[in-house]
C-alpha positions in Angstrom: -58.9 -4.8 -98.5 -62.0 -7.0 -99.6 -60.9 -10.5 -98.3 -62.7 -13.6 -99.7 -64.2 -15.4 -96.7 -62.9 -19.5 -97.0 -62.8 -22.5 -94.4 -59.4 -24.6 -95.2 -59.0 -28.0 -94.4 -55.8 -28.6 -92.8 -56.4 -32.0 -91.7 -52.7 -33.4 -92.2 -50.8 -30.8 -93.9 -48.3 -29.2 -93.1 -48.8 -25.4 -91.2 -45.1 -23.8 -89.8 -45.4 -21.3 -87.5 -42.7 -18.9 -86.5 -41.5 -17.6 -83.2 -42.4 -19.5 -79.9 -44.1 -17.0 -77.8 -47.7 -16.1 -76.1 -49.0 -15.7 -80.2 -47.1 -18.5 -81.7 -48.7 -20.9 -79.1 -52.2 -19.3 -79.5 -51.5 -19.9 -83.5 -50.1 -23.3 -82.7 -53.1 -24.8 -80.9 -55.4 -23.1 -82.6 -54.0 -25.1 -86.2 -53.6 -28.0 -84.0 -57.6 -27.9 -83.0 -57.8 -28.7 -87.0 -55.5 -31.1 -87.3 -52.9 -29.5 -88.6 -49.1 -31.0 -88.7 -47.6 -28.0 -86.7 -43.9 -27.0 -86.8 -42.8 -24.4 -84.4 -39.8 -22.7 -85.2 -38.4 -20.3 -82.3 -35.0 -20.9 -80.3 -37.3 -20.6 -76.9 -40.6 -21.7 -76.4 -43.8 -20.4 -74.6 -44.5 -23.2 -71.5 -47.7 -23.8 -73.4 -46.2 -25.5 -76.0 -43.9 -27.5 -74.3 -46.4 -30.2 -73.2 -47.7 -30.5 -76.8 -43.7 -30.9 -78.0 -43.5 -33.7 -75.3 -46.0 -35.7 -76.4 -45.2 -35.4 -80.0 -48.0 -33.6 -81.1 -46.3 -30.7 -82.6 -42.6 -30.6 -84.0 -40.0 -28.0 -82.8 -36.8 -26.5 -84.2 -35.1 -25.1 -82.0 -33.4 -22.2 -83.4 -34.6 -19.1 -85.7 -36.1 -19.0 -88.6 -33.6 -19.6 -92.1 -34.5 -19.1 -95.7 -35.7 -22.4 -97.1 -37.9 -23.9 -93.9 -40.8 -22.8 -95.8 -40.3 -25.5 -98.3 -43.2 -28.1 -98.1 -45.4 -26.1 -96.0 -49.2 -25.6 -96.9 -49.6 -22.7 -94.4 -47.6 -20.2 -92.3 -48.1 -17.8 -89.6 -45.3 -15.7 -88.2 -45.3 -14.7 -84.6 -42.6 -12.7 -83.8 -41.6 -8.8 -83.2 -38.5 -9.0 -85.5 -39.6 -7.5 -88.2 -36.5 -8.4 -90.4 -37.7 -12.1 -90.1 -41.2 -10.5 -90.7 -40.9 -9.9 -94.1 -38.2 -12.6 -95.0 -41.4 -15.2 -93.7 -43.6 -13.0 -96.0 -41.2 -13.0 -99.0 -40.3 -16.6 -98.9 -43.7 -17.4 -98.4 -45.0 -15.2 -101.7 -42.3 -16.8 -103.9 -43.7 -19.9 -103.2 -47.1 -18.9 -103.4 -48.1 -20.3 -99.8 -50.6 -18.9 -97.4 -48.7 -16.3 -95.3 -50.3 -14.5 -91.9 -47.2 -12.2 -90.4 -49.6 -11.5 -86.8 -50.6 -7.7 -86.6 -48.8 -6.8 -90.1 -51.5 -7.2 -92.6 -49.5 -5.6 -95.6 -47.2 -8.9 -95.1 -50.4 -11.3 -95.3 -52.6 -13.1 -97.9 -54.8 -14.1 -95.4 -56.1 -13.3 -92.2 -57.5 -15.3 -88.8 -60.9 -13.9 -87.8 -62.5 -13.9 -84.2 -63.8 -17.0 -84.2 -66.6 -19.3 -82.0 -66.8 -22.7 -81.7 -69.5 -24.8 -81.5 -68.9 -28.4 -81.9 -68.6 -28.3 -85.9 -70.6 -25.1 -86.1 -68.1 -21.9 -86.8 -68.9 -18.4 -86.5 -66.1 -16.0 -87.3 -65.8 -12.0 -87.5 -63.2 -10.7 -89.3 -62.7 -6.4 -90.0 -60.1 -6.9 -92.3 -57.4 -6.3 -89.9 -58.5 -3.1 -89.2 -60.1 -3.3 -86.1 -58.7 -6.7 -84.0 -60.4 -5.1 -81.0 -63.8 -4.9 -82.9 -63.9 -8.1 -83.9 -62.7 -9.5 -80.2 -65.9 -7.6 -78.7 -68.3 -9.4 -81.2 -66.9 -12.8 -81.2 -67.6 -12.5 -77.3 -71.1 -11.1 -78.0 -71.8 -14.3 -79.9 -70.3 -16.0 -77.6 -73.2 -15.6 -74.9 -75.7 -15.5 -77.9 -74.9 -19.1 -79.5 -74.4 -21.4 -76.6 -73.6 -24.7 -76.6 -77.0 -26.0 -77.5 -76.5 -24.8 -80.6 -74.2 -27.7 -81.5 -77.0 -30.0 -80.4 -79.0 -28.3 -83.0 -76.3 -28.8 -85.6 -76.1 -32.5 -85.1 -80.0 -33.2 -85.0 -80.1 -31.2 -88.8 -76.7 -32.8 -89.7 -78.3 -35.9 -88.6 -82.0 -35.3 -90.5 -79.9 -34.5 -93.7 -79.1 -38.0 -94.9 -82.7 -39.1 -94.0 -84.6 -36.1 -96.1 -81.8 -37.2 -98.9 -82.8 -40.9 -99.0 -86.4 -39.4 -99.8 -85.4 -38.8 -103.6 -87.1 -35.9 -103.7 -85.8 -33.4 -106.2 -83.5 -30.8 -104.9 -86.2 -27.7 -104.9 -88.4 -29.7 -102.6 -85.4 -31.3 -100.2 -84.6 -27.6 -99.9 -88.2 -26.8 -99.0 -87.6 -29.5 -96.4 -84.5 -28.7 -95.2 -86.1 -24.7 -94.5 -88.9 -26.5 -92.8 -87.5 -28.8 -90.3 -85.3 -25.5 -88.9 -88.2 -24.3 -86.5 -87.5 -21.2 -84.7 -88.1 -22.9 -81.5 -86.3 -25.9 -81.8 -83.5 -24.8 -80.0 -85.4 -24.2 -76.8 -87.1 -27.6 -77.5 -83.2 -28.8 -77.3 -82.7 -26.9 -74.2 -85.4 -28.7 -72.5 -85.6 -31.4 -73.6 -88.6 -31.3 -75.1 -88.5 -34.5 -77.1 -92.1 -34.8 -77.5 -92.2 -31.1 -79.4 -89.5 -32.1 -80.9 -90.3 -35.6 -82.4 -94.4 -33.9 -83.4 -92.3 -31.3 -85.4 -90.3 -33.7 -87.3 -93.1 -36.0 -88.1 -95.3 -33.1 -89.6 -92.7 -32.3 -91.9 -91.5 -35.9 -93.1 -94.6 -37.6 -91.9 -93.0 -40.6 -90.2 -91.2 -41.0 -86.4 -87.4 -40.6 -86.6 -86.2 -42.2 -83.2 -84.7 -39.5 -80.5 -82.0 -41.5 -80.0 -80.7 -41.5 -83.7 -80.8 -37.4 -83.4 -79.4 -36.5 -80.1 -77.8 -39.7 -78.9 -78.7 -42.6 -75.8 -81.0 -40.9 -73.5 -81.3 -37.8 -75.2 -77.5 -36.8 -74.7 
């Protein structure tokens, strides 16, 4: 199946997950890490989740899963081996027209979670469709090692040039120019070491003023 590729914002709304186990608190935490309103719906619960019922920041029902619990929800993942409630999740879910992951069972899904690495706000995902979860796994762990955590540095010094190359009023075609410009191939090893110097030369042959290091990276280069 040709999937169309999408980031949600879930900031707030309301994402039920089904079943309580090792996958349903993987799914949990990992819609919590967006700010997701999480409800767990499971009769038991993994022990990872029961810190984050505690303190509030997820909701729990403690039994199964009934027709009708759906109702309000924005998203849904269902994380459990019964495959009767399988497909009643899937069906209630379709009627509705909500987004609907059943883990493992792509024919009951309209959407699918890639392998995914984090970088501060940069997001690199792999998915194969659901046809090879073991595929995927392997590259999102290649990537890992490839796209370190320096790499979020480099996100916020360009997130933080954007608004500045903006202000310019430059017409879009040249701000792109710019944009393409700043993004030296060697900036993230000027990151690494903390090469301000390089780094400050660089952005002052491109915009052809100083922009203060500690407006980019933070006090003291941090």
């Amino acid at each position: 199946m040709n999937y169309f590729p999408i980031s949600l914002n879930i900031r707030s709304r309301n994402c039920i997950v089904i079943g309580g186990g090792k996958v349903a608190a993987r799914k949990a935490k990992s819609l919590l890490a967006s700010h997701g309103h999480v409800t767990v719906i499971s009769p038991e619960l993994d022990d990872e989740l029961v810190p984050l019922v505690q303190d509030g920041s997820i909701t729990w029902l403690k039994r199964g899963y009934r027709q009708g619990d759906l109702a309000g929800a924005f998203l849904v993942i269902a994380a459990t081996d019964d495959v009767s409630v399988q497909q009643e999740v899937y069906q209630e879910a379709e009627a509705h027209n909500l987004l609907v992951n059943v883990a493992d069972v792509p024919k009951w899904c309209n959407f699918i979670l890639p392998a995914t690495v984090r970088r501060g706000d940069l997001t690199i995902s792999v998915s194969t469709a659901g046809k090879s979860p073991a595929l995927a796994k392997q590259l999102r762990k290649n990537l890992e090692k490839q796209y370190t955590d320096d790499y979020d540095l480099l996100l916020q010094v360009l997130g933080r040039l954007r608004p500045i190359v903006l202000d310019l009023g430059l017409p879009h075609e040249k701000n792109k120019i710019i944009f393409e410009n700043l993004l030296h191939r060697d900036m993230i090893d000027w990151l690494r070491m903390q090469d301000w110097q390089a780094l400050t030369d660089h952005i002052r042959s491109i915009l052809g003023k100083d922009i203060a290091m500690e407006d980019l990276v933070g006090p003291a280069g941090q």
